[in-house]
C-alpha positions as CSV (number, residue, x, y, z in Angstrom):
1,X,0.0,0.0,0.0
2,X,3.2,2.2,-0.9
3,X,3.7,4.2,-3.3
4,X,7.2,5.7,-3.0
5,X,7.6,9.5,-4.9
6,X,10.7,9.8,-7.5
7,X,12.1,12.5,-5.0
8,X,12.0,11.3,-1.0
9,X,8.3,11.3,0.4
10,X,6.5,7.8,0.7
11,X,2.7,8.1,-0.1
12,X,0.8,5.8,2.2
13,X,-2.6,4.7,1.9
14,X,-5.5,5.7,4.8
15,X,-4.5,3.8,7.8
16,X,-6.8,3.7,11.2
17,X,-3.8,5.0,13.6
18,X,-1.9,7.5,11.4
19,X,-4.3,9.0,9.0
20,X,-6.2,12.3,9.6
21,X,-9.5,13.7,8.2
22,X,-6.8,15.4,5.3
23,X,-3.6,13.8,4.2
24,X,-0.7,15.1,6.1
25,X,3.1,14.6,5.5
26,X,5.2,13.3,8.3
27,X,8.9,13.3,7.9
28,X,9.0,11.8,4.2
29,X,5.8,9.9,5.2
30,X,2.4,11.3,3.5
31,X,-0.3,10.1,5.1
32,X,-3.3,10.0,2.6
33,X,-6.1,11.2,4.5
34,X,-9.6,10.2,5.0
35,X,-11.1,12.3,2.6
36,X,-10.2,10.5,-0.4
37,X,-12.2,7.3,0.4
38,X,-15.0,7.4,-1.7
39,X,-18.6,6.8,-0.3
40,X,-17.0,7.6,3.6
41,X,-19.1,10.1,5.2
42,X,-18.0,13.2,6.9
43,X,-19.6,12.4,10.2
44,X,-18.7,8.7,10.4
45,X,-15.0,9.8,10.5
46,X,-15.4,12.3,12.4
47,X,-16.9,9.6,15.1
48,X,-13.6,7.5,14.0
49,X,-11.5,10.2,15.2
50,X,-13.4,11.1,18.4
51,X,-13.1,7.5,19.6
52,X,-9.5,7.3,18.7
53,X,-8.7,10.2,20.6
54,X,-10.0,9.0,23.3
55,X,-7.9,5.8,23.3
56,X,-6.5,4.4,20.2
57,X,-7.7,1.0,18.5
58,X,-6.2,-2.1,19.6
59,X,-7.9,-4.6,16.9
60,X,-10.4,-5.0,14.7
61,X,-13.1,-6.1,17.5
62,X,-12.3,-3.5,19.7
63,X,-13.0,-1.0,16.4
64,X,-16.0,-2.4,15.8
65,X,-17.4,-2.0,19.3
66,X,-17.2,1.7,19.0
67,X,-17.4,2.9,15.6
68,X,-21.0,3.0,14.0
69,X,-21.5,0.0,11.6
70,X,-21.0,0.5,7.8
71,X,-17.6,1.4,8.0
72,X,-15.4,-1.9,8.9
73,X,-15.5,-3.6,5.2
74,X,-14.6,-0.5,3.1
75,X,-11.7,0.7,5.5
76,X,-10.4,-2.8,5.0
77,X,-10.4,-3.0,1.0
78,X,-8.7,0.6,1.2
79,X,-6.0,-1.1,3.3
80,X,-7.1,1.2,6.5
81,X,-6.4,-2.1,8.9
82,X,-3.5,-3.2,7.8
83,X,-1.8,-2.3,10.6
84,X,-3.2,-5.0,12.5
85,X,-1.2,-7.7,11.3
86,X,-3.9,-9.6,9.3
87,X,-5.0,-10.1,5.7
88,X,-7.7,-8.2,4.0
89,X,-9.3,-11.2,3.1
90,X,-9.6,-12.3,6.7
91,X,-10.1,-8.8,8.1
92,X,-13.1,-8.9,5.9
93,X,-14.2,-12.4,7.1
94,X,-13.9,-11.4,10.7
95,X,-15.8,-7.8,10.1
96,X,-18.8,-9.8,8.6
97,X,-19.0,-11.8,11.9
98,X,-18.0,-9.1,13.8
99,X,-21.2,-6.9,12.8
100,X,-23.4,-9.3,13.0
101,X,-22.6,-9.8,16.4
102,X,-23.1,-6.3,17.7
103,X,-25.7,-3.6,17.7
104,X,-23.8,-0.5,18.7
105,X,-25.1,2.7,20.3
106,X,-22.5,6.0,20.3
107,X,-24.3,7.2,23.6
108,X,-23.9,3.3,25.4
109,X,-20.9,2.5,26.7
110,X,-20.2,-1.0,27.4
111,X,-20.0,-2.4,31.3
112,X,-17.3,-4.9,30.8
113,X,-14.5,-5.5,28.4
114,X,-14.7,-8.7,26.8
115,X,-12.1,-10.8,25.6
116,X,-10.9,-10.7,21.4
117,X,-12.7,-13.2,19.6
118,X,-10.0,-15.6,18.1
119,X,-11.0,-16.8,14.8
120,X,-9.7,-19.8,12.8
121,X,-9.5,-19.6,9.2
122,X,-7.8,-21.6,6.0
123,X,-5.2,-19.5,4.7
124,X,-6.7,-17.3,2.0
125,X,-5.2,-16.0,-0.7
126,X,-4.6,-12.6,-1.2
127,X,-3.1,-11.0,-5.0
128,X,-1.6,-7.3,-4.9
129,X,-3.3,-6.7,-8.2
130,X,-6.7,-7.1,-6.2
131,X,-5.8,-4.1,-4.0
132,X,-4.6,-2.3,-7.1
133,X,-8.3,-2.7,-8.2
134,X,-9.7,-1.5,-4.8
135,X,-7.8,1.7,-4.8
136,X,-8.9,2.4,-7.8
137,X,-12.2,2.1,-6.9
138,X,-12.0,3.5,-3.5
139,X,-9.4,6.2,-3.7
140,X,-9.7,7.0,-7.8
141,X,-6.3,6.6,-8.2
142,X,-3.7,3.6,-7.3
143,X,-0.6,3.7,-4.9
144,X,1.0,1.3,-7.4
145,X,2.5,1.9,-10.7
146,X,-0.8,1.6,-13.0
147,X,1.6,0.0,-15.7
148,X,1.1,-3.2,-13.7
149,X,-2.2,-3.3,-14.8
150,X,-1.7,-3.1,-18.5
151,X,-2.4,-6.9,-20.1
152,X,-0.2,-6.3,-23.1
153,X,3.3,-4.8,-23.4
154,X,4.0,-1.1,-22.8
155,X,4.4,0.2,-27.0
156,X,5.6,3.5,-28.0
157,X,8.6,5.8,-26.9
158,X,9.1,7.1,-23.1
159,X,9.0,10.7,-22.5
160,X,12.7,11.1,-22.0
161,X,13.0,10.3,-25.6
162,X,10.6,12.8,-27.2
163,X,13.4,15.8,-27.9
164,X,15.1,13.1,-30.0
165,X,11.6,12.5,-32.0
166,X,11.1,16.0,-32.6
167,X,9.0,16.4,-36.1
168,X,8.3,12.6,-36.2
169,X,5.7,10.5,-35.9
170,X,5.4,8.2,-32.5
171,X,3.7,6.2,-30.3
172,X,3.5,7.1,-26.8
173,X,1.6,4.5,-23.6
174,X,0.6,7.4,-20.7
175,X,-1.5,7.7,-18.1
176,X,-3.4,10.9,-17.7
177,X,-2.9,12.8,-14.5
178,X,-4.4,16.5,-15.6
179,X,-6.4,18.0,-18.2
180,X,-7.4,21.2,-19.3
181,X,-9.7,22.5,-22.0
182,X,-9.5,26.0,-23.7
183,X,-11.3,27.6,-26.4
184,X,-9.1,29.3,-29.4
185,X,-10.2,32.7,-31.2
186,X,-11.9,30.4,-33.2
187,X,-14.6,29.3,-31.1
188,X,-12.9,25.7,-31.4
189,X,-11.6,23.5,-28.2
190,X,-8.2,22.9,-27.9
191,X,-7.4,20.2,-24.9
192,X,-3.7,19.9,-23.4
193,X,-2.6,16.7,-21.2
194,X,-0.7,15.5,-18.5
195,X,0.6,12.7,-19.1
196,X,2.8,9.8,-16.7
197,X,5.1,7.0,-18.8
198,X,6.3,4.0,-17.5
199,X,9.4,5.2,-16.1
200,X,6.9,7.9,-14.1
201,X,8.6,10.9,-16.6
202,X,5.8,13.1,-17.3
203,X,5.2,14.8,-20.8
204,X,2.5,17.1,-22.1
205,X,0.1,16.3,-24.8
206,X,-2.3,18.5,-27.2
207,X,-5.7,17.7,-29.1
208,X,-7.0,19.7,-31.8
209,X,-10.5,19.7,-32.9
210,X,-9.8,17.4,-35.7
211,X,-8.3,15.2,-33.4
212,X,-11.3,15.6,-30.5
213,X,-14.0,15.0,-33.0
214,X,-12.6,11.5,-33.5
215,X,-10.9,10.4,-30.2
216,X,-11.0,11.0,-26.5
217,X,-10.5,10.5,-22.6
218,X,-12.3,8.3,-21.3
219,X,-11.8,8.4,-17.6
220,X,-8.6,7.1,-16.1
221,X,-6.4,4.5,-17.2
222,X,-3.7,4.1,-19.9
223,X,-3.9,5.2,-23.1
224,X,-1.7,4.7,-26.6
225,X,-1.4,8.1,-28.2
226,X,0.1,8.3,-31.6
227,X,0.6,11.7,-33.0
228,X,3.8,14.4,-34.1
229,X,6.6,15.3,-31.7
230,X,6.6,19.1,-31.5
231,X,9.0,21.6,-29.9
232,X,8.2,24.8,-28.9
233,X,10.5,27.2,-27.1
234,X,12.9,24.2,-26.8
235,X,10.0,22.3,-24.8
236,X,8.6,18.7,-26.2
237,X,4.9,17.7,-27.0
238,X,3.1,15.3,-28.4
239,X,0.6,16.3,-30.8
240,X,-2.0,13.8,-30.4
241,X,-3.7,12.6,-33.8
242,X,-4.8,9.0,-32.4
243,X,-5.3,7.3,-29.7
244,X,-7.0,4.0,-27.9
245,X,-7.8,2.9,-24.4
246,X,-5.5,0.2,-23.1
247,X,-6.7,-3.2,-21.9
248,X,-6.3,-3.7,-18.2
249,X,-5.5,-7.3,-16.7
250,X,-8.9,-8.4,-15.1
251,X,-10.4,-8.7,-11.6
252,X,-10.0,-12.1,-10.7
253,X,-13.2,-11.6,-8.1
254,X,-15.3,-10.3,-11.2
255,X,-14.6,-13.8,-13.2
């Protein structure tokens, strides 16, 4: 659940002890915060943090006791618990039981403190490019490279090769990280990209109407662009004439 920046900061995923209601950097450490969870409501972490504050969680049971239901499986598939020593496929085991076991009232406060639960399980299997799939879904963005998703080969040049191409023709595999449209004096669109290569160089990319009425974005994930190499003021761009969505290795739990 790492991503590690080109220059010095590791970029860590939500995590139950560390994170904050907005990502904060500690040391080189980034602490993604919970805001970027998709579908996690304001108040429910703001409960999270109130009970941690008051004394910090020791396991998963102890969490579920006095957070309000609805949150334990979708802080698990964002990696929030993996502080805890277990894997997500059995943290998401236990939380089923777990809730099912309690009905939990913010204003109670329980008389005794019972002893954790020890479950016993099979060993489960666990793939990395499952949690690549649930940041995406959860965060909108994954903490991996998202060229390990890609099912074929990576085609084209990198970005550190573009001044070499200048006035040729080349293929290009990027993901998109920024986009902005503009209208010229025209009255036409022109959109410019920011684009990520393999090797996490970053180029920039622009689409004339010719190119927009034919093609487009469609959302995140990686693209082939084919188009001219173009400098301006010593600066390299692709000028995008073409370009295709890549195919993306499947979900193994969507089979």
């Amino acid at each position: 659940m790492v991503l590690k920046s080109p220059r010095c900061a590791h970029i860590e995923a939500p995590d139950l002890q560390h994170s904050t209601y907005l990502t904060r950097l500690d040391g080189q450490t980034l602490w993604l915060g919970f805001i970027h969870i998709k579908g996690l409501d304001k108040k429910l972490i703001q409960a999270l943090l109130d009970q941690r504050s008051k004394q910090p969680f020791t396991n998963q049971e102890d969490f579920t006791q006095r957070v309000p239901a609805g949150l334990e499986q979708l802080l698990i598939r964002v990696g929030e618990f993996r502080g805890l020593g277990s894997t997500k496929k059995k943290l998401l085991w236990q939380a089923h039981a777990l809730v099912n076991n309690y009905t939990r009232h913010l204003t109670e406060v329980d008389l005794f403190t019972l002893p954790e639960l020890n479950w016993s399980l099979p060993a489960l299997w666990q793939d990395a490019l499952e949690d690549t799939y649930d940041e995406l879904k959860l965060l909108g963005f994954p903490l991996r490279s998202p060229f390990a998703l890609l099912a074929g080969a990576v085609q084209g040049i990198r970005a550190a090769q573009l001044r070499g191409h200048a006035g040729k023709w080349v293929a290009m595999t990027g993901y998109p990280l920024a986009c902005k449209r503009i209208t010229a004096k025209n009255g036409r669109p022109i959109v410019f990209g920011y684009f990520m290569d393999v090797a996490r160089q970053y180029f920039d990319t622009t689409y004339f109407p010719q190119t927009q009425e034919r093609y487009s974005l469609r959302g995140a994930g990686l693209y082939l662009l084919e188009g001219k190499v173009v400098l301006e003021y010593g600066f390299p761009s692709l000028e995008v004439r073409r370009l295709e969505k890549c195919q993306f290795l499947g979900d193994s739990r969507e089979v």
